[in-house]
Every structure is written in structure tokens, then in C-alpha cells.
C-alpha positions in Angstrom: 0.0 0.0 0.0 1.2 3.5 -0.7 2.3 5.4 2.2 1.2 9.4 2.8 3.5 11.2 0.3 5.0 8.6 -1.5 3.4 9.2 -4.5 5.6 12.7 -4.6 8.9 10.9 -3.7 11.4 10.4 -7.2 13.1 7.7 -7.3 16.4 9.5 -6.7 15.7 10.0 -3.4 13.3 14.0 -3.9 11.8 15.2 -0.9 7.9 14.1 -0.3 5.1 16.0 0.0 4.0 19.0 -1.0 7.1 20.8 -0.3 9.3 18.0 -2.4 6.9 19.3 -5.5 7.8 22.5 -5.2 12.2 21.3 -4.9 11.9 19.3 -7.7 9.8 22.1 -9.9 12.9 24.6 -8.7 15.5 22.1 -9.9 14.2 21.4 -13.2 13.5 25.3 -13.9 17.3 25.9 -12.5 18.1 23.1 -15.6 16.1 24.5 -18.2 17.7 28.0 -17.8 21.2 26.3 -17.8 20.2 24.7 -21.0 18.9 27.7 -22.6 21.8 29.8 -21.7 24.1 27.1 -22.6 26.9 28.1 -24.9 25.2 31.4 -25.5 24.9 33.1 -22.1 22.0 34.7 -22.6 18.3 33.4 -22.0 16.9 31.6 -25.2 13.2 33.0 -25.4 10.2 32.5 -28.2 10.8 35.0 -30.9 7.6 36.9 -32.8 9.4 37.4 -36.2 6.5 39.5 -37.7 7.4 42.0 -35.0 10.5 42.2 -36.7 10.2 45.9 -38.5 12.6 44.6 -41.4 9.8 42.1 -41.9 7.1 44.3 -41.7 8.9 46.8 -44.2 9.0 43.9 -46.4 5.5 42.8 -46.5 4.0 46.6 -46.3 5.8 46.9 -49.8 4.6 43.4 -51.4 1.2 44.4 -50.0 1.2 48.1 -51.5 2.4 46.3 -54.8 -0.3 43.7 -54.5 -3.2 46.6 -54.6 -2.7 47.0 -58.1 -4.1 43.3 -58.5 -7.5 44.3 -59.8 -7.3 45.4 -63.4 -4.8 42.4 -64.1 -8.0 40.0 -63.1 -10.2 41.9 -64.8 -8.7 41.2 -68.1 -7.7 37.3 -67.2 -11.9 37.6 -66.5 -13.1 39.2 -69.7 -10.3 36.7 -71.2 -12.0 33.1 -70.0 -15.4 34.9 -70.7 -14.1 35.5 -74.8 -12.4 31.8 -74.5 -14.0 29.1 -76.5 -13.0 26.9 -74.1 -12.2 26.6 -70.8 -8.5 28.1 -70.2 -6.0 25.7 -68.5 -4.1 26.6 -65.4 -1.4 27.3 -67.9 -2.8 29.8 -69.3 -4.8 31.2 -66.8 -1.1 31.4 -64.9 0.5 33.0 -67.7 -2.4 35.9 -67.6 -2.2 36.7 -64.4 2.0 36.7 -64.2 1.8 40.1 -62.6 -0.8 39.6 -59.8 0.1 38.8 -56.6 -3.1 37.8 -54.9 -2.3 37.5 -51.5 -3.8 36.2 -48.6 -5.3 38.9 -46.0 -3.1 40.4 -43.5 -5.6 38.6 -40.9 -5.3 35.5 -42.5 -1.3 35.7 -42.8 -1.7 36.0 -38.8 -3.9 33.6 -38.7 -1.7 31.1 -40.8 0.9 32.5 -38.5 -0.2 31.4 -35.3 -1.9 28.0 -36.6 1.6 27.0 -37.7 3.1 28.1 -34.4 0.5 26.2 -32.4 0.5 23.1 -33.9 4.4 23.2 -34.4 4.2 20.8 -38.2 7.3 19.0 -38.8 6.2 19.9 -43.1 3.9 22.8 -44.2 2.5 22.8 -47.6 1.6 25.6 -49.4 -0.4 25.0 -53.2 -0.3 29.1 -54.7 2.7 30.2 -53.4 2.2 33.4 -56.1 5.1 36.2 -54.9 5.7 34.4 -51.4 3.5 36.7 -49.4 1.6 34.0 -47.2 5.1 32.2 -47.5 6.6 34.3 -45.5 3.7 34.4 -42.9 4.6 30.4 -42.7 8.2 30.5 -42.6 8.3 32.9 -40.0 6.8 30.7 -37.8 8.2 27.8 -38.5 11.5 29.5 -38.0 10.2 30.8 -34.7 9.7 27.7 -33.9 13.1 26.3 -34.7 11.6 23.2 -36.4 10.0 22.3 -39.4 9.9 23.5 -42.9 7.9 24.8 -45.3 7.3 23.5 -48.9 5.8 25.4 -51.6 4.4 25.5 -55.5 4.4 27.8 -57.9 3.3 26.8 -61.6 4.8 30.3 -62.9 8.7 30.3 -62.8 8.6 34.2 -62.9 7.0 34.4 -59.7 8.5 31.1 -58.0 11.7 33.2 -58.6 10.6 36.1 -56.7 8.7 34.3 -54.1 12.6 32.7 -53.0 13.7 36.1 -53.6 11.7 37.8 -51.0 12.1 34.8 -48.8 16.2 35.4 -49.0 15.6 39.0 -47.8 13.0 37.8 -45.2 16.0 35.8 -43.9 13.8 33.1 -44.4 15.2 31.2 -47.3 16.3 28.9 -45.1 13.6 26.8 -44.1 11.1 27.3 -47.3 11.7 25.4 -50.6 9.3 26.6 -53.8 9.0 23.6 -56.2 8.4 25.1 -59.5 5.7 23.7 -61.7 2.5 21.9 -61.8 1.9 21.1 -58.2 0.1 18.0 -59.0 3.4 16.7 -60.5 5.7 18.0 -57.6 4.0 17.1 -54.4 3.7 13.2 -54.6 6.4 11.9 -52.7 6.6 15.2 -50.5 8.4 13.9 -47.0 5.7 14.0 -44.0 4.3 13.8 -41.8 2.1 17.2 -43.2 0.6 18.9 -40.3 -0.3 21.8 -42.1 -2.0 22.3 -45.6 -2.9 25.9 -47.1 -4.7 26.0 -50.1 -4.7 29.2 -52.6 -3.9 28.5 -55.7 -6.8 27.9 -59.0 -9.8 26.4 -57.3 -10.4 23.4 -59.3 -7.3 22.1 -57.9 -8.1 22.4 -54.1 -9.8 18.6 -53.6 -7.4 16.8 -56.3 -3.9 18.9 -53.9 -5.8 17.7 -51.1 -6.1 14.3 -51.9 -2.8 13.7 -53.1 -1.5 15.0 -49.7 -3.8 13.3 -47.5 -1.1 10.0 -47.0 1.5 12.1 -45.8 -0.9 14.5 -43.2 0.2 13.6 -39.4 -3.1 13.1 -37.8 -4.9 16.3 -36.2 -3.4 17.9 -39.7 -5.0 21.5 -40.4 -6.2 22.5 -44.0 -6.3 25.9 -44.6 -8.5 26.8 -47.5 -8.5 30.5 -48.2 -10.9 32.0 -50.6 -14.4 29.9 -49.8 -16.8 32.8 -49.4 -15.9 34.7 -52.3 -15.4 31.8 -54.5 -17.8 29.4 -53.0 -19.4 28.2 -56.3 -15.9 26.7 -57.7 -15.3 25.1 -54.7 -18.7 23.2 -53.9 -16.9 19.8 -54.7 -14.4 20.6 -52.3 -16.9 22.2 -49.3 -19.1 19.0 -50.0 -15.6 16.5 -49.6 -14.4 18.1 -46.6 -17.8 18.6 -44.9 -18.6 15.2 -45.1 -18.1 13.2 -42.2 -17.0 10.4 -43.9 -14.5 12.4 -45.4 -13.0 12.7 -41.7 -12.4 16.4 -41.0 -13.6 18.7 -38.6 -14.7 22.1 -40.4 -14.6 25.6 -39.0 -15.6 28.7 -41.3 -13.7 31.9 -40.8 -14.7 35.9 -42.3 -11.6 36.6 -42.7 -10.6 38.6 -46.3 -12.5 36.3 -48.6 -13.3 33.7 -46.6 -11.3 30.5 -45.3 -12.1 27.0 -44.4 -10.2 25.4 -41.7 -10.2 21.9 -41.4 -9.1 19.4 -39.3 -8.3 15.7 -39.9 -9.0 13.5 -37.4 
């Protein structure tokens, strides 16, 4: 039978009680700041890089850049409606070469702190456009000091700037753009994938996602940005996700254009 206290005795010989709690809690804090100091000397403490005003400097200037967006989708718009046929995601790439469509500010914090809550050993990004929302996931991978961040980009012009704004993010290296049809340069990715965000041309959400669902660590999060304002060309993807069988957990979020969060359990 257990004697009074002996659940709190270690087996090197701690103090029991109540007051041998509170020794051994003191002792292991004393290690952790000799760890954290070690060959450094200073306290190791969680970083915030988007505090970082070189950072912010960076992404004030890709988002002023980004606001002239609009008439460069107008014309890929009036283009499809003149097409005989439906344009590829070639062509449609090619036509919008100079837009950056970025993510949201709020939804680059959101992305942001999903990524440094669930810590993912692999982030994958499907749209990785100019690297703004790249650099809203690398940053917190880095902050995190594990992980890395793998994304696609069908155009090479803007896979080229996306790593070059990552390089003067200071970021470069823990994100990789693999140029090209995503479809043909994810299979194989290394996982586990605990964290998925979706933005690139619509019809390809479900197909990305179901390539990437055997490499997704359980309790993997699916960020699909753009579901409110694009909600018709994504109904096969709502209705896939939303279905229980399906296995996600589904939250909705207002944020720019509306997002889709889900979780697979």
C-alpha cells in the first residue's frame, strides 16, 4: 500500500510532500535555464518574427504592390469569358503573371499562429504566387526552430521572386518553392504534413488535397483560403471536406475572402 507522500517521492531520493513538489519544480527550472543559456549566455526566449520591422517593411511593400491586382484579373476575366473553351491553369497562370493575390493580413496572422500552435514538422503551401503568405509560414516555422515549409508555384517568374523575397526575409532557409504543376511535384513530399494551405486555382483544391492526404500527421489542419468569395468553384471541395466520412472537422472563418479550416481526425 502506498504510504502518505510517497506518490511525490522520485526515485532519486526528492523530498515528499508537497514541499518535495515545489524542490523538484525549482530544480528542473534551475536546468532549463542552464540549458537555454548554454553556450550562448543569454536566456533563449520564443521569438515573434513578424514583430520584426525589417519584416514588416518587407510585407507593407509586397502588399502596396499587391493593390494594383484588380485590373490584371479583370482582363484574365473578360479573357476566359471570350475563350471558346475553358482556359487551362497554364494559361490562366501566364495571364495573371503580374498579380500577386495575396492572402489577407488577418489570414497571414492567422496562418501564422496555426503554424506556431501546432508546431508541423512539413507545411505545404499550393499558390505560393510572390511568397507573401510564405513568409507568414516560414516565420513561424522559424520561430519555432523546427520544421519547414514546402511550396508550389506553376509560374517560374513568380517562384523566382517568391525565394527572392524569402532570401531577404532571412527566411530562405527553411522554405523550398517547387516550380511547376503542383500535382506533378508534391507526390512523394516527406511528411508527416501537419499543415496544408490551399490558394492556388480552385479546381485544384480537392485533387492537392487528396494527393497530400497520406503524408498528413493526424490532427493535420487545411487551410482553404478563398471559400466565401469563391464558394461556387469550390462546392466539390466544401461538399468533400464537410462530409463526415471524409473525416475532417470544419470551422468557417470571415476573414478577407473567406477561409475554411479543417481538421483531420
Amino acid at each position: 500500500m502506498t504510504q502518505p507522500g510517497a506518490a511525490f517521492a522520485g526515485a532519486a531520493g526528492h523530498p515528499r510532500g508537497a514541499s518535495g513538489v515545489v524542490a523538484r519544480i525549482r530544480a528542473a527550472g534551475r536546468r532549463w535555464l542552464w540549458w537555454a543559456r548554454a553556450g550562448r549566455g543569454t536566456l533563449v526566449r520564443m521569438g515573434n518574427s513578424l514583430a520584426d520591422p525589417g519584416l514588416r517593411a518587407l510585407l507593407d511593400r509586397l502588399y502596396a504592390a499587391a493593390a494594383g491586382d484588380e485590373p490584371v484579373i479583370a482582363r484574365m476575366v473578360e479573357h476566359e469569358r471570350a475563350a471558346p473553351a475553358p482556359l487551362t491553369s497554364q494559361e490562366r497562370t501566364e495571364l495573371m503573371e503580374s498579380a500577386y493575390l495575396p492572402v489577407e493580413p488577418e489570414s497571414g496572422e492567422l496562418l501564422y499562429s496555426l503554424v506556431r500552435a501546432s508546431r508541423p514538422a512539413t507545411v505545404v503551401e499550393f499558390g505560393t504566387s510572390f511568397g507573401i503568405s510564405t513568409i507568414y509560414l516560414a516565420a513561424a516555422v522559424r520561430d519555432n526552430g523546427s520544421g519547414r515549409v514546402v511550396g508550389t508555384e506553376l509560374s517560374p517568374v513568380k517562384a523566382s521572386q517568391a525565394r527572392a523575397n524569402l532570401d531577404e526575409a532571412g527566411l530562405g532557409g527553411v522554405a523550398e518553392i517547387l516550380e511547376g504543376d503542383a500535382l506533378d511535384r508534391l507526390p512523394g513530399v516527406p511528411g508527416p504534413v501537419g499543415l496544408v494551405l490551399l490558394d492556388g486555382w480552385k479546381d485544384l483544391y480537392l485533387p492537392v488535397l487528396r494527393l497530400l492526404e497520406p503524408a498528413m500527421a493526424a490532427g493535420a489542419l487545411i487551410f482553404a483560403d478563398d471559400t466565401g468569395r469563391f464558394a461556387d468553384q469550390l462546392a466539390g471541395y466544401l461538399a468533400y471536406v464537410r462530409d463526415p466520412a471524409s473525416g475532417y472537422v470544419n470551422v468557417q472563418f470571415p476573414a478577407g475572402d473567406g477561409a475554411e479550416l479543417s481538421c483531420r481526425c
